[in-house]
Each structure stands twice: as structure tokens, then as C-alpha cells.
C-alpha positions, 0 to 999 in steps of 0.5 A: 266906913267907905261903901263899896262900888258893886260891880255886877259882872253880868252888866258888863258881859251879855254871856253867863261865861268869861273866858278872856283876860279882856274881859278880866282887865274890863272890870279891874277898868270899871273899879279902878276909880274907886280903887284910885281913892281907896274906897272898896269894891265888890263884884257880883258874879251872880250868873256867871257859870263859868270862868276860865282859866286865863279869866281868872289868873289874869283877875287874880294878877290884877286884883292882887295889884290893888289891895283894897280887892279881897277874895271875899268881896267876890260875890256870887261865885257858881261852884265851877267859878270858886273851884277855877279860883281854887284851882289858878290860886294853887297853881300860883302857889306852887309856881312861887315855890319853886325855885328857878336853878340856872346851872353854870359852870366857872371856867378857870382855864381860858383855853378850856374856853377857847376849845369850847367855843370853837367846838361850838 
């Protein structure tokens, strides 16, 4: 079995919050050789607080990207950090179901068209 990389996310960042997608592609950056030979990562987030929303979605679009990055290998998650990834995680779900509906009409009659525009 490979060992993982830790990623210790307080070693990156001198706060106890993340609040930019930066800071999200930061620490994909610092896995992603690890990622490039298939080899597991954990992250520590042992002391962060708190995590924003733009944080975590981008954290979750770039971990979703790499497969080797599951939810469970995030350690140390604060309640108000768990509760972000909950809340961003069912956001995305939702967004994914529902289905986008464009209306549109077939216009059979070119002079119907022509008036059309020429009202416009």
C-alpha cells in the first residue's frame, strides 16, 4: 500500500480561516505531485475555524478532479468547516438536478419571422 502525503493546512496559511479560492488552488498545488504518481493525500485541517463558502466549492471542484482526494482524507475538519462542506456539497447536488430549459419556438412562416425582426 502507498503512504499518503499529509498536507497540514495551517502550514501553508499563518490564519485559523480560509476564505479564497487561492487559497483552495494552494493546496491542490502542494498535493498534486503526489496526485501525478497516484499516490494518496491527506489534509490536516487541524486549526482552521473557519472555511468559506468560495473555499470550499473551489476545494471541492478541484478535489473532485483528482480521485485519489476523498472526503475522508480530510482531517481535522472544525464543526463550522464540516457544516461548509455539507452545506456547498448539497448546493451542488441540487444544481446538477436540475435541468436547464431553454425555450424556443419553430418558426414555419418566414413572414411571421420577417415581422418579427422588424418589430424588434
Amino acid at each position: 500500500m502507498k503512504s499518503k502525503k499529509s498536507i497540514f493546512v495551517t502550514q501553508y496559511f499563518s490564519v485559523n480561516a480560509l476564505h479564497t479560492r487561492e487559497q483552495a488552488q494552494r493546496l491542490i498545488q502542494e498535493a498534486e505531485i503526489a496526485l501525478l504518481h497516484h499516490e494518496p493525500v491527506w489534509f490536516d485541517f487541524t486549526g482552521i475555524d473557519f472555511m468559506s463558502r468560495s473555499f470550499a466549492d473551489e476545494f471541492l471542484k478541484l478535489t473532485a478532479f483528482w480521485k485519489l482526494i476523498k472526503q475522508s482524507d480530510w482531517l481535522g475538519l472544525s464543526v463550522s468547516a464540516k457544516n461548509m462542506i455539507e452545506m456547498v456539497t448539497a448546493g451542488r447536488r441540487a444544481n446538477a438536478n436540475k435541468s436547464v430549459q431553454i425555450p424556443s419556438v419553430i418558426v414555419t412562416d418566414k413572414d411571421i419571422l420577417h415581422r418579427f425582426f422588424e418589430a424588434v
